[in-house]
BAFI-3210 file (N, C-alpha, C; in Angstrom, 3 decimals, decimal comma, padded with zeros to 6 digits):
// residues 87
n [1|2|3|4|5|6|7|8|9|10|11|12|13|14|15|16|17|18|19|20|21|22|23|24|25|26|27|28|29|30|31|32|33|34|35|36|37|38|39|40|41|42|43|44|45|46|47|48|49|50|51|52|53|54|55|56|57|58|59|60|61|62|63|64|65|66|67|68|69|70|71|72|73|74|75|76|77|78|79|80|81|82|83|84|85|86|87]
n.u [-007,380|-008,636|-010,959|-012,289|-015,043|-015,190|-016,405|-017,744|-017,943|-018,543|-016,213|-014,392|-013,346|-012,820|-010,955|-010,014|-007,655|-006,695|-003,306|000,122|001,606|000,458|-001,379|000,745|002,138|-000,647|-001,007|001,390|001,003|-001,383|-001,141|000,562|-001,137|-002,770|-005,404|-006,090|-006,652|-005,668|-003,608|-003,397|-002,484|-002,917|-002,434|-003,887|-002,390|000,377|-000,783|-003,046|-005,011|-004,284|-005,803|-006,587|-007,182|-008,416|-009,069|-010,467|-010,553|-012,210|-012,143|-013,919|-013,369|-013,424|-012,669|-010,248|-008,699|-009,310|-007,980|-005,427|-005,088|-005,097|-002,727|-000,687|-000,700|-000,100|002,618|003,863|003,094|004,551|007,581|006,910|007,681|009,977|011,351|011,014|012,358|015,085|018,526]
n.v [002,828|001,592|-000,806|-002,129|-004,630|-007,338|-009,408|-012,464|-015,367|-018,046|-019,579|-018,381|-015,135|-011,791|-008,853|-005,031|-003,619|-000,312|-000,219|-001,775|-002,378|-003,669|-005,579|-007,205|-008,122|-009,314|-011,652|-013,065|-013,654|-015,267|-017,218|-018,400|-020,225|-023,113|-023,808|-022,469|-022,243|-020,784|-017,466|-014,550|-011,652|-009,836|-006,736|-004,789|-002,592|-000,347|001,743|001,012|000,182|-002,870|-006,189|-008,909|-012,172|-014,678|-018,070|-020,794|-024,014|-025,421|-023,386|-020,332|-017,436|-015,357|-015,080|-016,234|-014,345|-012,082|-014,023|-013,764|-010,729|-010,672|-011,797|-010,855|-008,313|-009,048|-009,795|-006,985|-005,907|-007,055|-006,344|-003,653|-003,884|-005,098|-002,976|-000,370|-001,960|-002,056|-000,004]
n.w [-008,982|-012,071|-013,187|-015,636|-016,708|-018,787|-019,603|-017,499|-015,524|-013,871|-013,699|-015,025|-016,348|-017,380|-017,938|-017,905|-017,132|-015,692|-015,789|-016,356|-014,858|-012,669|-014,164|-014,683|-011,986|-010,750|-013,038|-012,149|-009,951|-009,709|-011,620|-009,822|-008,255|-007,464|-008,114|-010,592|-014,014|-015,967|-016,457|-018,176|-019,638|-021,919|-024,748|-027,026|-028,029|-027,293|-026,526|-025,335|-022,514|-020,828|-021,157|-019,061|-018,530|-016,788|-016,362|-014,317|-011,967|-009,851|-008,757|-007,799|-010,534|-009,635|-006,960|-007,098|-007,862|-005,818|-003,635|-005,140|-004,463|-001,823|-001,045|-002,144|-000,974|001,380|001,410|000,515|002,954|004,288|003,321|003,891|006,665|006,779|005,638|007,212|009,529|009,330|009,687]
ca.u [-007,266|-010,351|-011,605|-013,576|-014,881|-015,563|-016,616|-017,385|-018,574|-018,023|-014,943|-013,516|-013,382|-011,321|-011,170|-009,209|-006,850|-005,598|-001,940|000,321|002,590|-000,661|-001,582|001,369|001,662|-001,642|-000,651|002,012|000,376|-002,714|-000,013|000,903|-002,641|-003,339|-006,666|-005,827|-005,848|-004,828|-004,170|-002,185|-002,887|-002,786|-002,666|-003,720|-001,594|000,861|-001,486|-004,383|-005,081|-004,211|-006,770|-006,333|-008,107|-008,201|-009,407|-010,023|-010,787|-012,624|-012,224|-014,283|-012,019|-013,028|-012,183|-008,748|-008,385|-009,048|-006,384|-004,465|-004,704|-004,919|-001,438|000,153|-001,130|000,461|003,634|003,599|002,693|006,146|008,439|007,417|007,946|011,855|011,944|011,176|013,190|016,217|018,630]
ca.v [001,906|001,231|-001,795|-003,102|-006,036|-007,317|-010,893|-012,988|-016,849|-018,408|-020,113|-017,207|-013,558|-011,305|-007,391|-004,572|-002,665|000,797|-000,224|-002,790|-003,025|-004,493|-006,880|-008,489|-008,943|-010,198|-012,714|-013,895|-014,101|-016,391|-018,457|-019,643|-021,137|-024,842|-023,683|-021,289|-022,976|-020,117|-016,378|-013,791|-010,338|-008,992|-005,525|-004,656|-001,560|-000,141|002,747|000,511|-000,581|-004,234|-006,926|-009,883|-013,226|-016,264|-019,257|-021,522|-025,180|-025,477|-022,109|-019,328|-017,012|-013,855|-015,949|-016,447|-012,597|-012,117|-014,531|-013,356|-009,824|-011,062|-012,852|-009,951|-007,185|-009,922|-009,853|-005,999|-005,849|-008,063|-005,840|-002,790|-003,949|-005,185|-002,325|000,029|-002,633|-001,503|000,912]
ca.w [-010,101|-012,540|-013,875|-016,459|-016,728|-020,423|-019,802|-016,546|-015,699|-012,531|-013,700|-016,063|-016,150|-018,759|-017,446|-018,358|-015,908|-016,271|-015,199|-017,148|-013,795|-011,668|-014,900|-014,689|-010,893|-011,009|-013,657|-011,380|-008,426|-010,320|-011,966|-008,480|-007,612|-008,533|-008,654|-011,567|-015,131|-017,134|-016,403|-018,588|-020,433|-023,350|-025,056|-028,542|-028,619|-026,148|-026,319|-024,719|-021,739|-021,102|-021,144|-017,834|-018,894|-015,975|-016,529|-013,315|-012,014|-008,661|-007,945|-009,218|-011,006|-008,315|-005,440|-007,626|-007,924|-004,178|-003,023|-005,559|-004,343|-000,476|-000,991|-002,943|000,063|002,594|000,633|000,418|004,060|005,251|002,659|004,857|007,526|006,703|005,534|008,436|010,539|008,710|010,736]
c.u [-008,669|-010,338|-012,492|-014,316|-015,839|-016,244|-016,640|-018,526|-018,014|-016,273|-013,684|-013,554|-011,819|-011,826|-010,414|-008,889|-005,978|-004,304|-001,501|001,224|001,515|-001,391|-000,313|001,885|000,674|-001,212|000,125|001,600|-000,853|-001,790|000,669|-000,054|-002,551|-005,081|-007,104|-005,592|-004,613|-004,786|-003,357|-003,141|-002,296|-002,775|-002,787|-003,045|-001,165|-000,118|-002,753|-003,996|-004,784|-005,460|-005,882|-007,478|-007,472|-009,451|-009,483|-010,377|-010,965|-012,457|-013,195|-013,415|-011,838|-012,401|-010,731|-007,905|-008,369|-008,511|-005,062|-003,698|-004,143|-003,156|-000,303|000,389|-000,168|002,159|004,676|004,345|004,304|007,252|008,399|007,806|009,431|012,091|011,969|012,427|014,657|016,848|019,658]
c.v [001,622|000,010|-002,204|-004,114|-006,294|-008,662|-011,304|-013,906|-017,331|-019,244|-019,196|-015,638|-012,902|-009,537|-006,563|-003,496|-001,813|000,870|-001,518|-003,623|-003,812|-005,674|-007,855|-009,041|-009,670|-011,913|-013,542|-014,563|-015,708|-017,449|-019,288|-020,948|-022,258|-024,353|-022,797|-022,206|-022,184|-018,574|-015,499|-012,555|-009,905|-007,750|-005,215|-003,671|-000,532|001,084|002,424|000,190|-002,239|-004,866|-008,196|-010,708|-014,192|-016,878|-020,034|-022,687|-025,244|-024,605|-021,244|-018,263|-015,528|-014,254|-016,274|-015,381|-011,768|-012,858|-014,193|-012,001|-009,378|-011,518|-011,608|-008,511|-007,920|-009,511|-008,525|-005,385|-006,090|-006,917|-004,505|-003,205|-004,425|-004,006|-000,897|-000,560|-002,146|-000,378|001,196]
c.w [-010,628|-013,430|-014,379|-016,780|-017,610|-020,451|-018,307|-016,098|-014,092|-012,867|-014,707|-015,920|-017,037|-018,328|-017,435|-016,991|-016,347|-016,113|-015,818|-016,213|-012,482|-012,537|-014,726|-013,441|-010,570|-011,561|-013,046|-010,627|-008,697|-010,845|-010,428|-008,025|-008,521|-008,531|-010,027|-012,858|-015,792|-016,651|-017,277|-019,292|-021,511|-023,892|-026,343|-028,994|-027,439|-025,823|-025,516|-024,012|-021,659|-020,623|-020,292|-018,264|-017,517|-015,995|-015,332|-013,135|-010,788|-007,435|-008,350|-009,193|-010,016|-007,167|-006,121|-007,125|-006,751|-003,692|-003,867|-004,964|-003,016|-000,688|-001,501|-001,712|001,273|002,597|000,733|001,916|005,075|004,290|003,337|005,570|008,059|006,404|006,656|009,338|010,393|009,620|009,803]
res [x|x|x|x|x|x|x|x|x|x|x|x|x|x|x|x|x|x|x|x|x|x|x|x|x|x|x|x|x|x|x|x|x|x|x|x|x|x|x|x|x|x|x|x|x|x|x|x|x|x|x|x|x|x|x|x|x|x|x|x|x|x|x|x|x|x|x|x|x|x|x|x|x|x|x|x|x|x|x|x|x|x|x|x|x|x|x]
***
């Protein structure tokens, strides 16, 4: 996966991801956090890449994006493992 990153502040960051099905898990995942003001993506044309903006509040917004991605890998992690369990 490659990322760009177009903009970034300790409390913001806006960065474009070649995949529109990992922007909007993302988006979910950051929408959970109370430390998260704002996160969502955009695309100026289904032909582009999407653009991921978060906004945060006593987080900084990488430390968002790494529990976001920590929490999502966790998540991931338990769905093999039902699913192995399976007979």
């Amino acid at each position: 996966m490659e990322l760009k990153i177009l903009k970034s502040s300790k409390d913001e960051i806006e960065f474009e991801v070649d995949d529109l099905t990992i922007a909007e898990i993302l988006r979910v995942y950051l929408n959970r956090d109370s430390g998260v003001n704002f996160a969502a993506w955009r695309r100026e044309h289904p032909t582009k890449n999407p653009v991921l903006l978060v906004r945060t509040k006593g987080k900084s917004a990488k430390k968002a994006i790494n529990d976001a991605v920590s929490d999502i890998t966790k998540e991931l992690e338990k769905i093999e493992k039902d699913f192995k369990g399976m007979k």
